[in-house]
Structures are given as structure tokens and as C-alpha cells.
MMTF fields as JSON, N, C-alpha, C and O atoms, coordinates in Angstrom:
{
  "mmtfVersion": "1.0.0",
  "mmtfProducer": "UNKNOWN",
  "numBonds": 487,
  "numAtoms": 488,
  "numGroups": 122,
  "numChains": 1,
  "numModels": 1,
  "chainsPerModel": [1],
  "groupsPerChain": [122],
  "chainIdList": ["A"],
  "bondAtomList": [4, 2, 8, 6, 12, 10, 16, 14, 20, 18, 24, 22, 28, 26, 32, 30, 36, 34, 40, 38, 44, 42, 48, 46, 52, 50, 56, 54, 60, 58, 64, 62, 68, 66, 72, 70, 76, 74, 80, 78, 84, 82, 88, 86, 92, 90, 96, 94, 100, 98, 104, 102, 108, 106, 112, 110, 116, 114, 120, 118, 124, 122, 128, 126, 132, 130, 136, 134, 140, 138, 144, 142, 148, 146, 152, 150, 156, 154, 160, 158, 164, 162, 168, 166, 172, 170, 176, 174, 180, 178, 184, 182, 188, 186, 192, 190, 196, 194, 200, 198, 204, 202, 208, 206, 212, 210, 216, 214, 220, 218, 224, 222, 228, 226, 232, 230, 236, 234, 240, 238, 244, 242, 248, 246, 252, 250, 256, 254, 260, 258, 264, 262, 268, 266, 272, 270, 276, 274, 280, 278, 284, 282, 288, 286, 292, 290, 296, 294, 300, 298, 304, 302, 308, 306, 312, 310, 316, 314, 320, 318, 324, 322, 328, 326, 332, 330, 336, 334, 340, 338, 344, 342, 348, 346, 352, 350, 356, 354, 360, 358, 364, 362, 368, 366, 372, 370, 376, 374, 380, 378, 384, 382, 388, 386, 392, 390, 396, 394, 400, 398, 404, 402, 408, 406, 412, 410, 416, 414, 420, 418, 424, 422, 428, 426, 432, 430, 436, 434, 440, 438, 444, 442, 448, 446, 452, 450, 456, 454, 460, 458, 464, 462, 468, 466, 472, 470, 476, 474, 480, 478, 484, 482],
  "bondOrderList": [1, 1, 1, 1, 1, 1, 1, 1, 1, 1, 1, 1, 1, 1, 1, 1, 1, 1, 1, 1, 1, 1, 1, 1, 1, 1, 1, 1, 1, 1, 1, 1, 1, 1, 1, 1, 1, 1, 1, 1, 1, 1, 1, 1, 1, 1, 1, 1, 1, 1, 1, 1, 1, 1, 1, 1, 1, 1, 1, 1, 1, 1, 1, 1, 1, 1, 1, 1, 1, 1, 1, 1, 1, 1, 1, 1, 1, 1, 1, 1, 1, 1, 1, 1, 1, 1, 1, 1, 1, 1, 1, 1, 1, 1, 1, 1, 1, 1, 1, 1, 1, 1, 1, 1, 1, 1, 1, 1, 1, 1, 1, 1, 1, 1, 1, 1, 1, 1, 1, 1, 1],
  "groupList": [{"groupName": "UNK", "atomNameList": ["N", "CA", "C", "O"], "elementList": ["N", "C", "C", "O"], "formalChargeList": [0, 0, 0, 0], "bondAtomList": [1, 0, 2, 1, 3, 2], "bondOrderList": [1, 1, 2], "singleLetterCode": "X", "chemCompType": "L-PEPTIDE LINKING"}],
  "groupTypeList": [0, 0, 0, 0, 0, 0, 0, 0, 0, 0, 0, 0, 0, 0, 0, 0, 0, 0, 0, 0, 0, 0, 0, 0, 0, 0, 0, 0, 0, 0, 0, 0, 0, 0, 0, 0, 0, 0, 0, 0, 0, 0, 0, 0, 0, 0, 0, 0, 0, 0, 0, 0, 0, 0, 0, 0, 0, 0, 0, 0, 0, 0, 0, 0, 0, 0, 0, 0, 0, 0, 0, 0, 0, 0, 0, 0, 0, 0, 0, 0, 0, 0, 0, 0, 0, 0, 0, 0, 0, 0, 0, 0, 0, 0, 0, 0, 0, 0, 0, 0, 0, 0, 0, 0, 0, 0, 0, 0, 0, 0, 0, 0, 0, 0, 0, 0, 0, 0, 0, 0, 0, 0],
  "groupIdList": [1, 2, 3, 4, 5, 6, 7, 8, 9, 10, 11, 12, 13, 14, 15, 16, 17, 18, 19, 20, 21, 22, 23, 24, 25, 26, 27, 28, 29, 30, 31, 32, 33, 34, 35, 36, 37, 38, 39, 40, 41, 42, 43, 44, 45, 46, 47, 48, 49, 50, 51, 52, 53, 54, 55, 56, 57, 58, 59, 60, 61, 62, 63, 64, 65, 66, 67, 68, 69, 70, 71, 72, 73, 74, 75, 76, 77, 78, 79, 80, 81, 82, 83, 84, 85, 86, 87, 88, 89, 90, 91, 92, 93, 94, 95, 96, 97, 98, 99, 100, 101, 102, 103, 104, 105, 106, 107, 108, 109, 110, 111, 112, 113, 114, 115, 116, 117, 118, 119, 120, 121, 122],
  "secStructList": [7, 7, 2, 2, 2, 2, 2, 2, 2, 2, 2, 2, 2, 2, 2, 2, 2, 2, 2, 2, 2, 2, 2, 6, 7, 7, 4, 4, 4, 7, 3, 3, 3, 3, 3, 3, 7, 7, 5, 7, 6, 6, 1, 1, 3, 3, 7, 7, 3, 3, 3, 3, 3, 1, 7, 1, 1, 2, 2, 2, 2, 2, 2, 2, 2, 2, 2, 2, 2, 2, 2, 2, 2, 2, 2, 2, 2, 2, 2, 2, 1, 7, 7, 1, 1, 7, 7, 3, 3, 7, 7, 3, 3, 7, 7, 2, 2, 2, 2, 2, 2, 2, 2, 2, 2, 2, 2, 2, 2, 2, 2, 2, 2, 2, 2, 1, 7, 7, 1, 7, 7, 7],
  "xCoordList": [10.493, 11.043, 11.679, 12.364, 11.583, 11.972, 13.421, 13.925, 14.443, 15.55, 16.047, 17.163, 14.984, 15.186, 15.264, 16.152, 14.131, 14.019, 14.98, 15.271, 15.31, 16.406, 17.892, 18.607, 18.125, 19.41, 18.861, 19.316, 18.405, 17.836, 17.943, 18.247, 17.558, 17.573, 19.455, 20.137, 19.818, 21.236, 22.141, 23.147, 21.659, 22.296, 22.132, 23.048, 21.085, 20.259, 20.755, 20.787, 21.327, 21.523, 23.388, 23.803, 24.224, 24.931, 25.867, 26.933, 24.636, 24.63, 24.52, 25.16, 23.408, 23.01, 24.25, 24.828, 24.497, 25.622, 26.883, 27.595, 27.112, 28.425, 28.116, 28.99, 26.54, 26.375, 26.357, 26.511, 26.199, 26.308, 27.604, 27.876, 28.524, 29.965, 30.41, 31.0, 29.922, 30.616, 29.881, 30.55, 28.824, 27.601, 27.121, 26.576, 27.25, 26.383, 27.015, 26.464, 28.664, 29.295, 29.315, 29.92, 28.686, 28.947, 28.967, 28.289, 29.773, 30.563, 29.205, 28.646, 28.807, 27.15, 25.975, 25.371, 25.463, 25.027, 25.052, 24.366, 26.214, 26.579, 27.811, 28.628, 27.525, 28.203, 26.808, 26.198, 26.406, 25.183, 25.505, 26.307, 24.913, 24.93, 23.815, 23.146, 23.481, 22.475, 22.439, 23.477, 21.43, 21.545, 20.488, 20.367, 19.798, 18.947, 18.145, 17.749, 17.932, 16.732, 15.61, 15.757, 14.236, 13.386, 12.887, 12.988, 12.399, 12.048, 10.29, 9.87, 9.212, 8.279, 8.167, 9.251, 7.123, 7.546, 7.356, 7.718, 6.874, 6.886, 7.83, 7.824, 8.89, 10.05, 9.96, 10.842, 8.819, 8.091, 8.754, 9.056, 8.863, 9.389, 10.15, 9.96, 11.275, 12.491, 12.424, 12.562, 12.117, 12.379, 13.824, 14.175, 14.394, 15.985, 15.678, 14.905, 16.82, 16.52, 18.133, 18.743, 18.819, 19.653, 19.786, 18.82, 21.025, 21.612, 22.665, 23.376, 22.836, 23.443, 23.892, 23.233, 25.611, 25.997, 26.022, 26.293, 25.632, 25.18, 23.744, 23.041, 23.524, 22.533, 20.8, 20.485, 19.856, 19.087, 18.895, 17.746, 19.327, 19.557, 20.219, 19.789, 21.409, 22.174, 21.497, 21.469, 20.701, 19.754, 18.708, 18.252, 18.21, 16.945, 17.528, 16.688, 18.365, 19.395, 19.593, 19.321, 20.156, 20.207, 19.277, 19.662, 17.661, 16.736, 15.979, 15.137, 16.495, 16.211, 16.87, 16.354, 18.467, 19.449, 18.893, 19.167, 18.379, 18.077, 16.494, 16.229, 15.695, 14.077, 14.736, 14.401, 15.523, 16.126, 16.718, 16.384, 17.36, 18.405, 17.41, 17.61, 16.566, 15.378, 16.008, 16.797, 15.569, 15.144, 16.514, 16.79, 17.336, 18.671, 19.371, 20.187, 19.289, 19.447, 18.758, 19.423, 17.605, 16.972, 17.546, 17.783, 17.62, 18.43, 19.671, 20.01, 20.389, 21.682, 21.429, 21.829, 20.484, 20.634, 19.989, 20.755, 18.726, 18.188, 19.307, 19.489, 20.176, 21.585, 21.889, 22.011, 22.345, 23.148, 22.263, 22.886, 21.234, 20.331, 19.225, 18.219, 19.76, 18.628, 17.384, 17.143, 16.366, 14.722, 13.815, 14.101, 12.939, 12.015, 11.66, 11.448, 11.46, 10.923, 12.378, 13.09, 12.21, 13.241, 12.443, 11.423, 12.882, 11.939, 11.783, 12.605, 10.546, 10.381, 11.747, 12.259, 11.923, 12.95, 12.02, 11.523, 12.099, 11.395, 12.153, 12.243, 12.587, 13.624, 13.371, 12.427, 14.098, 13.582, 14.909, 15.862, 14.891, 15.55, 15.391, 14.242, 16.701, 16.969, 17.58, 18.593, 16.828, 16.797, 17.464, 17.434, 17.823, 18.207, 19.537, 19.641, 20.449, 21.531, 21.68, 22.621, 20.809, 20.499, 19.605, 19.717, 18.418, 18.135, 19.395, 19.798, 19.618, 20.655, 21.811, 22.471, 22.225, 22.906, 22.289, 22.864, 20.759, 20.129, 20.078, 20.053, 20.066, 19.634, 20.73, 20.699, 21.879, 23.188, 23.775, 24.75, 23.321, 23.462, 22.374, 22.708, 21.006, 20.417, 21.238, 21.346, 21.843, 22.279, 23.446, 23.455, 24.178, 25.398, 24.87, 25.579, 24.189, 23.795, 22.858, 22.848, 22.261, 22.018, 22.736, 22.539, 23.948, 24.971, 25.659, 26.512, 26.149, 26.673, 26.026, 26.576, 24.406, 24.172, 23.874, 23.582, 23.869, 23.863, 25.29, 25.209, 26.51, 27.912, 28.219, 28.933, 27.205, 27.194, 27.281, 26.589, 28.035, 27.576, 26.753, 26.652, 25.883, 24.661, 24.59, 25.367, 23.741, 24.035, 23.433, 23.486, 22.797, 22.075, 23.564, 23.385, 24.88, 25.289, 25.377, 26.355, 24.054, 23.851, 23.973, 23.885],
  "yCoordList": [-79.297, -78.284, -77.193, -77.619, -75.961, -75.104, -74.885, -75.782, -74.139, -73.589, -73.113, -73.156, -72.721, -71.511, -72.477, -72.489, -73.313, -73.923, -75.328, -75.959, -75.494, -76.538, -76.065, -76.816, -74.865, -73.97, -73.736, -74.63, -73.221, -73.323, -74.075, -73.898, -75.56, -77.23, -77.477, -77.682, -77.451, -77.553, -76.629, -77.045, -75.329, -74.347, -75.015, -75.041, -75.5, -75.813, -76.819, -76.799, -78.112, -79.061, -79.102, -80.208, -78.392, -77.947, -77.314, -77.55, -76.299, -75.81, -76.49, -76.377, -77.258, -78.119, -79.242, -79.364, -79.883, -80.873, -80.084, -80.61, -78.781, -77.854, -77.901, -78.078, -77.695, -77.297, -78.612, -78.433, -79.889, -81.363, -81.36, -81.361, -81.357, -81.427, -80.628, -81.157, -79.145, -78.274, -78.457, -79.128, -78.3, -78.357, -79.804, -80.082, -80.572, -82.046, -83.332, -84.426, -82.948, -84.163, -84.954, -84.403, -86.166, -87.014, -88.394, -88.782, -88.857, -90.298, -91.228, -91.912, -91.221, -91.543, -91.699, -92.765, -90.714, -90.509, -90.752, -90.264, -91.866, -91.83, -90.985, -90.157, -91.648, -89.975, -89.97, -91.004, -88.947, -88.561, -87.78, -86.848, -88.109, -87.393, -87.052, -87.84, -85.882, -85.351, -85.703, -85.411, -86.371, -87.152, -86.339, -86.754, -85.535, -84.55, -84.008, -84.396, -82.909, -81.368, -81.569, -82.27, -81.345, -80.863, -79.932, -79.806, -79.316, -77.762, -77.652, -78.23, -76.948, -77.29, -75.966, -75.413, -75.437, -74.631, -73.683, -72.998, -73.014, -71.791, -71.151, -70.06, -72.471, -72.769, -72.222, -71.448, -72.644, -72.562, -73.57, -73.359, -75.106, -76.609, -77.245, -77.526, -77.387, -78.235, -79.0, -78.848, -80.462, -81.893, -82.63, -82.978, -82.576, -82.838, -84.473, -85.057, -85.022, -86.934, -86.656, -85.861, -88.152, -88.012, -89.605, -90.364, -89.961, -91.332, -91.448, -90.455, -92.683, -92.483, -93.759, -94.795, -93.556, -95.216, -95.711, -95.086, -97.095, -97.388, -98.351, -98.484, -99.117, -99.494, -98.931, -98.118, -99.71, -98.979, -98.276, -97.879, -98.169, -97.741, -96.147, -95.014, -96.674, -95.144, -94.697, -93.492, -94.984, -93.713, -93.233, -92.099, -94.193, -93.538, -92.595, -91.763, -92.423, -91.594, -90.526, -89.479, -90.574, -89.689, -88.179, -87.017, -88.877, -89.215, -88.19, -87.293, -88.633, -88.082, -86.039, -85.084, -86.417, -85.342, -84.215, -83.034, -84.396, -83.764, -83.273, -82.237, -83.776, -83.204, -82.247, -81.063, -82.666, -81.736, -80.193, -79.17, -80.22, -79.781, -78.729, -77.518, -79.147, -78.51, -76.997, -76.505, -76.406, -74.639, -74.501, -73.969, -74.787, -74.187, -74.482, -73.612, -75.293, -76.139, -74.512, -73.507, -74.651, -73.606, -71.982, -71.056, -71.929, -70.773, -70.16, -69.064, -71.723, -71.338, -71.057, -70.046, -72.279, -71.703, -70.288, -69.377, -69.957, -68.52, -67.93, -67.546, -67.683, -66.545, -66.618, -65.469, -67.659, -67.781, -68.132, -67.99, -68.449, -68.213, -67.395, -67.355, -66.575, -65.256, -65.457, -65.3, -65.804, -65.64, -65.166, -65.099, -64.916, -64.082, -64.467, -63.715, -66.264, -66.699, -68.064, -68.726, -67.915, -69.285, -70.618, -70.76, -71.739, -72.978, -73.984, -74.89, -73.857, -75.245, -76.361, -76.494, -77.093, -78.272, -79.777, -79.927, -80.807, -81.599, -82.901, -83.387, -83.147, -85.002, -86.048, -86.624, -86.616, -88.432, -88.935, -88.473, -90.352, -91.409, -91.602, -91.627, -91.796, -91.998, -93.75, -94.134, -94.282, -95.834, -96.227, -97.395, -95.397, -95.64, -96.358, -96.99, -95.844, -96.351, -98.07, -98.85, -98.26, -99.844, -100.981, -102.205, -99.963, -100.883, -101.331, -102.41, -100.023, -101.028, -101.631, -102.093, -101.671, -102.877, -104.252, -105.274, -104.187, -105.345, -105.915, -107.129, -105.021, -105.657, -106.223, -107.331, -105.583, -105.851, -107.353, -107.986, -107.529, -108.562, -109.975, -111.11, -109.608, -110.457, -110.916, -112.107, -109.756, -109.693, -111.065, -112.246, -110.335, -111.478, -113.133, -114.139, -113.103, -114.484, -114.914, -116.141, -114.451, -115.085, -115.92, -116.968, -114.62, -115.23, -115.759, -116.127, -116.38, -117.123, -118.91, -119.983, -118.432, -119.892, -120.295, -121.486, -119.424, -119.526, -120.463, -121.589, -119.887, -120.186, -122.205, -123.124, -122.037, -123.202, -124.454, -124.206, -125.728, -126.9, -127.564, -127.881, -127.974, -128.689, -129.985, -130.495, -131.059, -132.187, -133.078, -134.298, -132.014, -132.804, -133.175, -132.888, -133.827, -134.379, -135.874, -136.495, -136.083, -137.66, -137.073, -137.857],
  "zCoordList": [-134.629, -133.775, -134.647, -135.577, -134.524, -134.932, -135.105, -134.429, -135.674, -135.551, -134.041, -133.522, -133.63, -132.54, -131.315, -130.462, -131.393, -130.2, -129.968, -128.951, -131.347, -131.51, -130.801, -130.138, -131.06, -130.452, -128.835, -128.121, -128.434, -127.137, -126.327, -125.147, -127.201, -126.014, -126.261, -125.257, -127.019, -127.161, -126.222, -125.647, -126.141, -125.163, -123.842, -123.02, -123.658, -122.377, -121.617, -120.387, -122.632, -122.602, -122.764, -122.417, -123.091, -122.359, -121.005, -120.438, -120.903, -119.679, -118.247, -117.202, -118.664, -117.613, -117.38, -116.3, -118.348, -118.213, -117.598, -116.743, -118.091, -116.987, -115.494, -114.646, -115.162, -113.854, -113.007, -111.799, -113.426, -113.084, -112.754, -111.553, -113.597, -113.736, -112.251, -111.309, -112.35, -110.817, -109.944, -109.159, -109.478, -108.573, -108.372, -107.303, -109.14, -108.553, -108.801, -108.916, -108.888, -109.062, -107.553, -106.634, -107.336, -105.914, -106.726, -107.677, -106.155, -107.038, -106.56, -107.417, -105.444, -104.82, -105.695, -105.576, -106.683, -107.685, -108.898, -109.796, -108.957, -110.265, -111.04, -110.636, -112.459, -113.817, -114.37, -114.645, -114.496, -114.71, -116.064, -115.992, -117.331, -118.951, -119.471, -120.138, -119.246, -120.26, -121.469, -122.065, -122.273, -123.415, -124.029, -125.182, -123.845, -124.769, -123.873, -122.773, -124.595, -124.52, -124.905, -125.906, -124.699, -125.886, -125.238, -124.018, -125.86, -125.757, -125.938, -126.941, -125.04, -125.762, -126.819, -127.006, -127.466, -128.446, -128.25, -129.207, -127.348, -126.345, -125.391, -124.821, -125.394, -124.946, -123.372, -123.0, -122.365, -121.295, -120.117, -118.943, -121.223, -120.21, -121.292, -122.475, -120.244, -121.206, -120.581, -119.367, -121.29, -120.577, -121.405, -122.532, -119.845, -119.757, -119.521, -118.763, -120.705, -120.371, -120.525, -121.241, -119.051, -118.532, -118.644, -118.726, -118.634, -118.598, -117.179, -117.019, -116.043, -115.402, -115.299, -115.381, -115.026, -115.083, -113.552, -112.527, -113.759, -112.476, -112.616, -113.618, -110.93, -110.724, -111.134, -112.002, -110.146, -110.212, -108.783, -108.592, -108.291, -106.891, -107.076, -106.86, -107.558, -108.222, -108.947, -108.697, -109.988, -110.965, -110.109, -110.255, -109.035, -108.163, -107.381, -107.039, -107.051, -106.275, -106.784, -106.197, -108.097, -109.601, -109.481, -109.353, -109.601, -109.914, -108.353, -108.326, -107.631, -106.594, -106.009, -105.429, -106.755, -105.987, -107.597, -107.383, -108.681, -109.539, -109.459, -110.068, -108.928, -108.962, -107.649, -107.639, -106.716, -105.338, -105.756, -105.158, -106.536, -107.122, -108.04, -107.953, -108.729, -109.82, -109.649, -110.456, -108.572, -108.909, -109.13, -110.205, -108.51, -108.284, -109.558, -109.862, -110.23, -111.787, -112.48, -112.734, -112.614, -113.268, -112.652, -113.428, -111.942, -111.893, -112.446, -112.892, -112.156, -113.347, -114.59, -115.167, -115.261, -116.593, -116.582, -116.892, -116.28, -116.431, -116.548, -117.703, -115.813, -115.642, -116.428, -116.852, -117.522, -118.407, -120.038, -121.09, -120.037, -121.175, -121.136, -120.427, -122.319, -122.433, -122.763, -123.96, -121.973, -122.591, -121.52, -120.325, -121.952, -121.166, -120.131, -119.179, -120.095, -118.795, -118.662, -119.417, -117.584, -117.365, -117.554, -116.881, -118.537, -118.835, -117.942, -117.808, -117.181, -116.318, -117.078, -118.189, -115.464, -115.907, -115.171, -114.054, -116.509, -115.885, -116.581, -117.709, -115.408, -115.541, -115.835, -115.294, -116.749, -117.864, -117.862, -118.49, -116.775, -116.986, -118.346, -118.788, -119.381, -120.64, -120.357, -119.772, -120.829, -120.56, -122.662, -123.05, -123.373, -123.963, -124.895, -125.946, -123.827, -124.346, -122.953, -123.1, -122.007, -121.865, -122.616, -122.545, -123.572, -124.269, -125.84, -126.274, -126.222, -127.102, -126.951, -127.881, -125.364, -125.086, -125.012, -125.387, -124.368, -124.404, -125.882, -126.087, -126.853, -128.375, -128.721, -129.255, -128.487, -128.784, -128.116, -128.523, -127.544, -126.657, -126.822, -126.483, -127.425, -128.151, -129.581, -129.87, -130.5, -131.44, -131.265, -131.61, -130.683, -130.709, -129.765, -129.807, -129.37, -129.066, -130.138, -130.241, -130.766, -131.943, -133.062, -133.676, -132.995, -134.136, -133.546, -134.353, -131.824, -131.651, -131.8, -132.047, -131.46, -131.8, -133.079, -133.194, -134.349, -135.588, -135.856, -136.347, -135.494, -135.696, -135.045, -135.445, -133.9, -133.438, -134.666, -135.652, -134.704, -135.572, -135.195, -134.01, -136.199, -135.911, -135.85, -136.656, -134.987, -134.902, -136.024, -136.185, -136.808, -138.04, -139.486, -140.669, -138.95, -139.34, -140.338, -140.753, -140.477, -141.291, -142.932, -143.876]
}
């Protein structure tokens, strides 16, 4: 990714997390965190990946009030980031920060049954 388009998804990805915060806070929905931008390099479609705490019920919900929400999302930022065309917005459950709880959680049950004493006592 470029300089340019790297500053762009960061602006973007900002912005968007402000307009969540005033416009789409419902305790219903979750806390909903923009966890990254990417930009494509034409900077045409920004695919926004979002983390939400909660079920899976609440992220489908998420998931739902944000593809709803789309133009009006994109409108804000247009207003507030300067480029020629406003960048398609297109939404990704960020399942990331649950898988490294799952690892984390393999992790330490490992070393708990490592820690275990063994009955091979003879």
C-alpha cells in the first residue's frame, strides 16, 4: 500500500469510528471498533473490518444496522475527506481479536496440563 493510501484508510478509519460513536451508538448493537481500513489503490472501496463485543446475535445485528447505515456512513466521510470520489464502504466482521483469545486459551490449557504431576511416579 502506498503512503497515500495508507493515510487515507487511517483518516477513514477514524472518521468512521467518530460517526459510530455519535450516529450509531445503540447499546442493542453492541460497542462496535473499527479495527482497520484498506484502501483499494484507486482508493474507489474501503473495506472497513469491525470488531463488536458481544454475541453472535449482537454482531448480526452489528452487521445488519451498518450495511443499513452504508450511504449515510459514506456521506459523512465524503464531507470530511477530500477526494474526488467518495470510496465505496464495504463491511468485515473482524473475527480477529476472538481467534486470539481462542489460542490464548488453548495456550494456557496446555501449560496447565503440562504443570499437572504425573502418575508415572515408580
Amino acid at each position: 500500500m502506498s503512503i497515500r493510501t495508507e493515510r487515507v484508510a487511517s483518516v477513514i478509519k477514524e472518521r468512521i469510528g467518530e460517526i459510530l460513536i455519535h450516529d450509531y451508538s445503540d447499546p442493542s448493537n453492541g460497542f462496535i471498533t473499527v479495527t482497520d481500513v484498506k484502501m483499494t489503490p484507486d482508493l474507489k472501496i474501503a473495506k472497513v473490518y469491525f470488531s463488536v463485543f458481544g454475541n453472535e446475535i449482537v454482531q448480526s445485528k452489528a452487521m445488519k444496522m451498518l450495511e443499513g447505515g452504508k450511504q449515510h456512513i459514506r456521506g459523512m466521510v465524503a464531507s470530511s475527506v477530500r477526494l474526488k470520489f467518495a470510496p465505496a464502504l464495504q463491511f468485515f466482521l473482524d473475527h480477529t481479536l476472538e481467534e486470539a483469545d481462542r489460542i490464548n486459551r488453548l495456550i494456557n490449557k496446555i501449560h496447565e496440563n503440562d504443570n499437572k504431576p504425573s502418575d508415572d511416579s515408580e
